[in-house]
C-alpha positions as CSV (number, residue, x, y, z in Angstrom):
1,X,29.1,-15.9,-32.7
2,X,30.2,-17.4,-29.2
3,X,32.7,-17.1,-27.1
4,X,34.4,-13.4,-27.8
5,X,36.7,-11.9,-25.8
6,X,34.8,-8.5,-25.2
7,X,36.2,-4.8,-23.9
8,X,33.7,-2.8,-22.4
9,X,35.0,0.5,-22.0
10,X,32.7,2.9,-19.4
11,X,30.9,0.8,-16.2
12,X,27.9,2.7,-15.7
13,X,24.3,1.9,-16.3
14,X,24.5,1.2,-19.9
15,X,28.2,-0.6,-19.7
16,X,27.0,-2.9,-16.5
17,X,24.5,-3.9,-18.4
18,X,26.0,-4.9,-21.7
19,X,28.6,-6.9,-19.7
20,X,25.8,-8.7,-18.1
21,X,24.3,-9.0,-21.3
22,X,27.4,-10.6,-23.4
23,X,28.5,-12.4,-20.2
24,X,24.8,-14.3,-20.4
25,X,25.8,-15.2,-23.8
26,X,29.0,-17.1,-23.1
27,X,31.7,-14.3,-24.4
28,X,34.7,-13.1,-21.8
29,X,34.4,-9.6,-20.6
30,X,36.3,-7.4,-19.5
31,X,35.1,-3.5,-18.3
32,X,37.0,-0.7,-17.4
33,X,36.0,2.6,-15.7
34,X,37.8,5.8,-15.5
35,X,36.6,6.9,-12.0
36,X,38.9,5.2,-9.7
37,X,36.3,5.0,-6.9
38,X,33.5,4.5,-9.0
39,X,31.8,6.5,-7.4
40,X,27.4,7.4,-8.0
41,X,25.6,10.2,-7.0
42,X,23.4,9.4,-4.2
43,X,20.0,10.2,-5.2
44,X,17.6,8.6,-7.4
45,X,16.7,7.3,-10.9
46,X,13.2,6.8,-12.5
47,X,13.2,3.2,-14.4
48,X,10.3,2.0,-16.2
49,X,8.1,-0.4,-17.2
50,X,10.3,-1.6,-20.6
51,X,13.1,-1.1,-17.6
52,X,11.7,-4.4,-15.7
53,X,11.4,-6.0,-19.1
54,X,14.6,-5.4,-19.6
55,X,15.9,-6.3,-16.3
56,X,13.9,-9.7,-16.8
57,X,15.6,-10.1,-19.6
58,X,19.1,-9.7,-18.0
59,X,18.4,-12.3,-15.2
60,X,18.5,-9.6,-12.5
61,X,14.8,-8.5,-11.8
62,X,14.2,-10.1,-8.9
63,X,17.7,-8.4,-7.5
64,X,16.6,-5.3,-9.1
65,X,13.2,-5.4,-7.4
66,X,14.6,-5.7,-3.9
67,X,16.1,-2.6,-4.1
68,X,13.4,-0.3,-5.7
69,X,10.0,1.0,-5.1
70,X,7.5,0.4,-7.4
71,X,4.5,2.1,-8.8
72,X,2.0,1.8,-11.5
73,X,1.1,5.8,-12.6
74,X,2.3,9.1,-13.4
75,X,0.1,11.9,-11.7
76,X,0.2,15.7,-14.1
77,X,0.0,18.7,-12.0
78,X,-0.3,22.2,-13.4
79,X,2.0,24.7,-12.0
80,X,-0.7,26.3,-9.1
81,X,-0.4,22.2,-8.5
82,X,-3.8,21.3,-9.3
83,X,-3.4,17.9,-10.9
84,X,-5.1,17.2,-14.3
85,X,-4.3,13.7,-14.7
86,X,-3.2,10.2,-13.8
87,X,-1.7,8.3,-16.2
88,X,-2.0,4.2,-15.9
89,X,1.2,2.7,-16.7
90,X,1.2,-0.5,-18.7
91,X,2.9,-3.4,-16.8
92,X,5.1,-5.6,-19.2
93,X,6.1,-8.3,-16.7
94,X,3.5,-10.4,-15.0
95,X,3.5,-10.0,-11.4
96,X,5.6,-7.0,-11.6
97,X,4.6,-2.7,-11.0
98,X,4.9,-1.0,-13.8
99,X,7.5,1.3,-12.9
100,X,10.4,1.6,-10.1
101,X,12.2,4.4,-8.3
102,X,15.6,3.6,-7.4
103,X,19.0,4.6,-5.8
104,X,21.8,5.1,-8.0
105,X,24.2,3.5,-5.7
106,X,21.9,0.8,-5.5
107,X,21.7,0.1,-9.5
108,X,25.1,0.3,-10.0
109,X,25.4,-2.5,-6.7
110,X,23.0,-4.8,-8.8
111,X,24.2,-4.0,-12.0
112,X,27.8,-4.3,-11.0
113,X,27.7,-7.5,-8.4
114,X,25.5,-9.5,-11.2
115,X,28.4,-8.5,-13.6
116,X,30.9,-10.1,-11.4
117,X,29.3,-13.2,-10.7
118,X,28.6,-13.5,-14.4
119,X,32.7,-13.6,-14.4
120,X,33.2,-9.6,-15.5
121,X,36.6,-8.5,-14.7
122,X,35.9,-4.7,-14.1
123,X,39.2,-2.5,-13.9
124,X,38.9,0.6,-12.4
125,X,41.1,4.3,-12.7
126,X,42.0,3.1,-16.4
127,X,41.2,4.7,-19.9
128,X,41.5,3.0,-23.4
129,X,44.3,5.5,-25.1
130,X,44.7,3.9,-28.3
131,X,42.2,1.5,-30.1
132,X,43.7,0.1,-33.3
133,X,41.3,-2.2,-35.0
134,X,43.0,-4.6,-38.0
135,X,39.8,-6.1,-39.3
136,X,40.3,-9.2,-37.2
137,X,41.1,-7.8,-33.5
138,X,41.0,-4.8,-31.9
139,X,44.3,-4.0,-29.5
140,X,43.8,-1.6,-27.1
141,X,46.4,0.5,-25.2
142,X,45.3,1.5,-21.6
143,X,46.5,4.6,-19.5
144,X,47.9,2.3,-17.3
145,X,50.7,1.2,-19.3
146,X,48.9,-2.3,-19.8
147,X,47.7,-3.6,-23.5
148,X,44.7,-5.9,-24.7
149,X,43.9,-7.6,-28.0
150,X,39.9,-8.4,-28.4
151,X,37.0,-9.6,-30.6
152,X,34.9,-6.6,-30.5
153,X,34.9,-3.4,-28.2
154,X,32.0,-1.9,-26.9
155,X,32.2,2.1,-25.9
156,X,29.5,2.6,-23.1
157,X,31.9,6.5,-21.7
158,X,28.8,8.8,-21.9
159,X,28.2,11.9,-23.4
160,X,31.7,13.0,-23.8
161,X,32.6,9.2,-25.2
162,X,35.8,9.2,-25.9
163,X,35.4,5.9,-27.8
164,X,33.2,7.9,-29.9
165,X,35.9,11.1,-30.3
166,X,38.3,7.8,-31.3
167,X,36.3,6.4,-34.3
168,X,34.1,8.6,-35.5
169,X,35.2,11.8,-35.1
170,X,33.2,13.7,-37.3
171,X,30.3,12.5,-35.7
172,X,27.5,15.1,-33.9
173,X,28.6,16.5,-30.5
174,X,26.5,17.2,-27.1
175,X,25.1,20.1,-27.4
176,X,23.9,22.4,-24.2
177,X,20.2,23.2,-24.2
178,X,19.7,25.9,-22.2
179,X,18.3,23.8,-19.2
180,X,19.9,22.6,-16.0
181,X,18.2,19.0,-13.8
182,X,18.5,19.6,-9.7
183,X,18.1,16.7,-7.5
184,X,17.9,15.9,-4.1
185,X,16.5,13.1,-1.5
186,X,13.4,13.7,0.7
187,X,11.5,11.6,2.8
188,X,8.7,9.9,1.2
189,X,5.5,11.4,2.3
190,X,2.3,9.7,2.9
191,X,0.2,9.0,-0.4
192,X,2.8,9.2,-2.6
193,X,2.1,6.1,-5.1
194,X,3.2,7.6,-8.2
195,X,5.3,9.5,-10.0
196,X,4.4,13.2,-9.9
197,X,4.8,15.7,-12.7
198,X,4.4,19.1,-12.3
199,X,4.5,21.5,-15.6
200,X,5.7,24.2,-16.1
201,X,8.8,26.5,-17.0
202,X,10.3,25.3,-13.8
203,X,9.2,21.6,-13.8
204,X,9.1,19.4,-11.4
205,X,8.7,15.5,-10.7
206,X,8.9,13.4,-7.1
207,X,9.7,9.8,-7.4
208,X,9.1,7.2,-4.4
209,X,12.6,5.5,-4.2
210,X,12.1,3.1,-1.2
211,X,9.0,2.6,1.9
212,X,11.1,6.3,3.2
213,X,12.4,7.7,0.4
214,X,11.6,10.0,-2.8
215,X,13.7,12.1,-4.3
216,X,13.2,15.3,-6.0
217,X,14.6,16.3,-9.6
218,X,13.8,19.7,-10.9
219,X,14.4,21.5,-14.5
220,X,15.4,25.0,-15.0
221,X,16.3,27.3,-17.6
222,X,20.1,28.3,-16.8
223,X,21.0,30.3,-19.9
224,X,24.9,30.4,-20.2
225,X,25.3,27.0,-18.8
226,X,26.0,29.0,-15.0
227,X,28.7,27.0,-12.3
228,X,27.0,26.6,-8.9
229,X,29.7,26.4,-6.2
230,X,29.0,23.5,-3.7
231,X,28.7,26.1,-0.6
232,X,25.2,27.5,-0.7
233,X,23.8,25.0,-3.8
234,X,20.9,23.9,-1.6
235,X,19.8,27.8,-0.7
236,X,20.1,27.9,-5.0
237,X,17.9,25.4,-5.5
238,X,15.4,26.6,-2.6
239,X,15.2,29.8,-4.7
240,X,14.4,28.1,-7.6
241,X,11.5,26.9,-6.5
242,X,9.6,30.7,-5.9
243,X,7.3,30.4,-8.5
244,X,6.0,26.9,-7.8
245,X,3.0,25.9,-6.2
246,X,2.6,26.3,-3.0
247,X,3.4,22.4,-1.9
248,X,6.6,22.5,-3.8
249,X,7.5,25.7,-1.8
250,X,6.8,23.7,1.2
251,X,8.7,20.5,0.3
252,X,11.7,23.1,-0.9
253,X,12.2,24.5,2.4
254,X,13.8,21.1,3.4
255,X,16.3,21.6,1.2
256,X,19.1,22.3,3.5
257,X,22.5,20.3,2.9
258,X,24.5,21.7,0.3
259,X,26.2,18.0,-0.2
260,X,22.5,16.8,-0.9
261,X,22.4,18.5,-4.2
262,X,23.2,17.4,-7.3
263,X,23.0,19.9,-10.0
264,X,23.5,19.1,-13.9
265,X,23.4,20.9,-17.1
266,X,21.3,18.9,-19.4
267,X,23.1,18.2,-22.7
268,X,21.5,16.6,-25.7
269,X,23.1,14.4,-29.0
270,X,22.2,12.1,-31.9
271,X,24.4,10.4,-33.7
272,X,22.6,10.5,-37.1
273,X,25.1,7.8,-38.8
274,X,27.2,5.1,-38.3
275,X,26.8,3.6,-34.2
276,X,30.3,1.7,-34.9
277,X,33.3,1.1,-36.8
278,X,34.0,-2.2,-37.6
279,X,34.7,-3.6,-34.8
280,X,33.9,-1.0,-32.0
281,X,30.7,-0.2,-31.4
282,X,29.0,2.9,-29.1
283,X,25.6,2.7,-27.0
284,X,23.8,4.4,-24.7
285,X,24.5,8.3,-23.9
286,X,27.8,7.4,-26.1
287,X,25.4,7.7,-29.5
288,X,21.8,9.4,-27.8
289,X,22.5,11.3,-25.1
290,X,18.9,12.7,-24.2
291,X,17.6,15.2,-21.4
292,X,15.4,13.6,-18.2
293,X,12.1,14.6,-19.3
294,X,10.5,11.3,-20.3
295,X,13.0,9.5,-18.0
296,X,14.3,7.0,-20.6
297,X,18.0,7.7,-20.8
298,X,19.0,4.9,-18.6
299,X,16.6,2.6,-20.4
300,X,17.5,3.2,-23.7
301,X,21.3,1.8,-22.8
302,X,20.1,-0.7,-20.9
303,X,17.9,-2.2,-24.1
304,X,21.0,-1.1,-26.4
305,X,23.3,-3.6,-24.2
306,X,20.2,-6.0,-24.7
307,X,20.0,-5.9,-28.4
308,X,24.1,-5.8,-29.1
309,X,24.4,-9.1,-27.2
310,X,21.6,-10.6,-29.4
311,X,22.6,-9.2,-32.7
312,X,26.7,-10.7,-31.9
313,X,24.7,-14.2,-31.3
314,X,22.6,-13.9,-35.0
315,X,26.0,-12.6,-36.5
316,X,28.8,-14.6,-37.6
317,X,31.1,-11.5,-37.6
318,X,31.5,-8.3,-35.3
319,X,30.7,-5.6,-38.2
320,X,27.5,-6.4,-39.7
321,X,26.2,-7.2,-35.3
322,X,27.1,-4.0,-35.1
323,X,25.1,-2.4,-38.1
324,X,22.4,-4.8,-37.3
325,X,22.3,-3.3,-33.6
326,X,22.1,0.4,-35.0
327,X,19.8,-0.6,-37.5
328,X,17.4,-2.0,-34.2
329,X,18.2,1.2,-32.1
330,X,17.6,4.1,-33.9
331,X,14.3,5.0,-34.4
332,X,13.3,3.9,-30.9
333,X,16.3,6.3,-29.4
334,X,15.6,8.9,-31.9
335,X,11.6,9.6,-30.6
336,X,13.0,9.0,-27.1
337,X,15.5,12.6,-27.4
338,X,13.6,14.5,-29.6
339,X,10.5,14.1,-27.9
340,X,12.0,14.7,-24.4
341,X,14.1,17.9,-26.3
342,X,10.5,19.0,-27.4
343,X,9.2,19.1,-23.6
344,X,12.7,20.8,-22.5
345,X,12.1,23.6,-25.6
346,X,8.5,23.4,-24.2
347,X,9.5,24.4,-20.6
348,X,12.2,27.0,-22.4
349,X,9.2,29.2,-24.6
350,X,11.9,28.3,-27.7
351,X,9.1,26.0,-28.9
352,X,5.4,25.2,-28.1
353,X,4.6,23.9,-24.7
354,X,4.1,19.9,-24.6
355,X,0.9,18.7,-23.0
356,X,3.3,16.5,-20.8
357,X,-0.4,14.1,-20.1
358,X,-0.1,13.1,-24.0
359,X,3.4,12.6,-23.9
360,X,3.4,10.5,-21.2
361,X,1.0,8.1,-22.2
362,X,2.6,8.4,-26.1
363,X,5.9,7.4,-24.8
364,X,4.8,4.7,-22.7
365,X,3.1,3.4,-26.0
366,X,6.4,3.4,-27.8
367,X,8.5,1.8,-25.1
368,X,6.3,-1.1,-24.6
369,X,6.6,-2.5,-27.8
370,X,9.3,-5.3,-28.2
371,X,13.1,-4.0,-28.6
């Protein structure tokens, strides 16, 4: 099919890049966010070897390059910190590291200023409140009092889609798992050419982000999903930190600005069935919502928005694309969240600990096959 008039609804990581995607292939986009300020936090995100691919395969990688820091390994540490391993990362573009730290804000400038070019119209403090779908078009109602009739609709709203709440309602819900992610920005020490891993019930990873940069993410058990007030978060994640080896100690102390922090309970969903309904469709955390621990969430949408684009240009109409996407997707997405719930449950003592060496190099396995 060519030339669609396309509604993205959600402009994130996974929504940029689908508009970018169907843009590429000559349909009319439109993409609407609900944050009126569209606002990102301001630390980092891990993105990966099928990531560049990926990014390649957009038309954006040598954008994207200019505003990460790459790397070819991930290093295993035990808990004490003595490391155990160094995992080679396979490269899948010529030229090109295997993997990249980046700034959110920076992604989403990439993501979103290649969108634009490529003629996106992204509308922003609006929601889709009614999507009504005739078998030929799909009109959409927005909170804004405004009203849009289109070829296909893509939800790319997160975990808490309300896309998906819209058209398949009975479908499985994000469920808390007992762990929390903290993040925060340090500057990059000397040495530091990979991504490090450090096991454990409290684990820990640092990720070079620029030249200056890394950032910090760290996973804790926080059973009854606990609220952290903003005043005194960075003295709550210092404490965190006590039974770590000594150089995470160290690094910890410089966590001093409470703004600094972010702090998220990790939720985690599959969406077993259907992906769509005829003619609106769901990616990304909208459908496979997974934890951190093998850092493919934002890869996963980023090859979903890859694969719908392609599967609307085999198609010659909206529903079967969609099927056909699904059909593509699942099994990749499906190893991605149980294997990273498996390290999470690990990390919990709810189920056996995950050597996170052979996981590592397992996952990177998976992910560089074709999508």
């Amino acid at each position: 099919m060519e030339n669609l008039d396309i509604l993205v609804i959600g402009a994130g990581i996974g929504g940029l890049s689908a508009a970018i995607a169907l843009a590429r292939k000559g349909h009319t986009v439109t993409a609407i966010e609900r944050d009126p300020n569209w606002s990102v936090y301001g630390v980092g995100i891990i993105q990966q070897s099928n990531v560049l691919r990926a990014m390649d395969q957009l038309g954006v990688l040598d954008r994207f390059m200019d505003a990460a820091c790459g790397f070819d390994a991930v290093e295993i540490f035990l808990p004490d910190g003595t490391k155990v391993a160094r995992v080679p990362s396979p490269r899948l573009v010529e030229g090109r590291p295997a993997n990249v730290g980046i700034g959110r804000r920076a992604l989403q400038k990439v993501l979103g200023d290649s969108a634009k070019e490529l003629g996106t119209e992204i509308r922003l403090g609006i929601t889709a409140d009614d999507i009504v779908d005739d078998g030929e078009k799909v009109a959409v109602t927005f909170s804004d009092g405004s009203s849009g009739i289109y070829d296909a609709v893509i939800g790319a709203d997160g975990v808490y889609s309300q896309t998906r709440d819209a058209i398949l309602p009975e479908a499985e819900k994000p469920v808390f798992t007992g762990q929390a992610v903290w993040r925060y920005n340090f500057p990059r020490p000397e040495g530091l050419d990979a991504l490090q891993v450090y096991n454990g019930p409290t684990g820990v990873g640092l990720v070079p982000m620029s030249a200056d940069v890394m950032y910090m993410y760290v996973t804790t058990p926080e059973p009854g999903k606990p609220w952290y007030p903003k005043e005194g978060i960075a003295a709550a994640m210092r404490a965190k930190l006590a039974n770590c080896s000594p150089a995470i100690r160290e690094l910890g102390e410089q966590i001093t600005d409470d703004e600094g922090v972010v702090y998220r309970p990790l939720e985690g969903m599959l969406v077993r069935g259907d992906w769509s309904k005829g003619r609106v469709g769901l990616l990304g955390d909208a459908v496979h919502a997974t934890t951190p621990h093998l850092g493919q969430g934002a890869g996963m949408a980023i090859e979903d928005a890859i694969v719908i684009a392609e599967e609307l240009e085999r198609h010659d109409n909206v529903e079967a694309a969609l099927k056909a996407y699904r059909d593509r997707r699942f099994e990749r997405c499906r190893y991605i969240v149980e294997s990273s719930l498996a390290i999470c449950h690990g990390q919990l003592g709810v189920g056996p600990a995950v050597d996170n060496h052979k996981a590592t190099a397992e996952m990177f396995g998976v992910v560089s096959q074709p999508i």
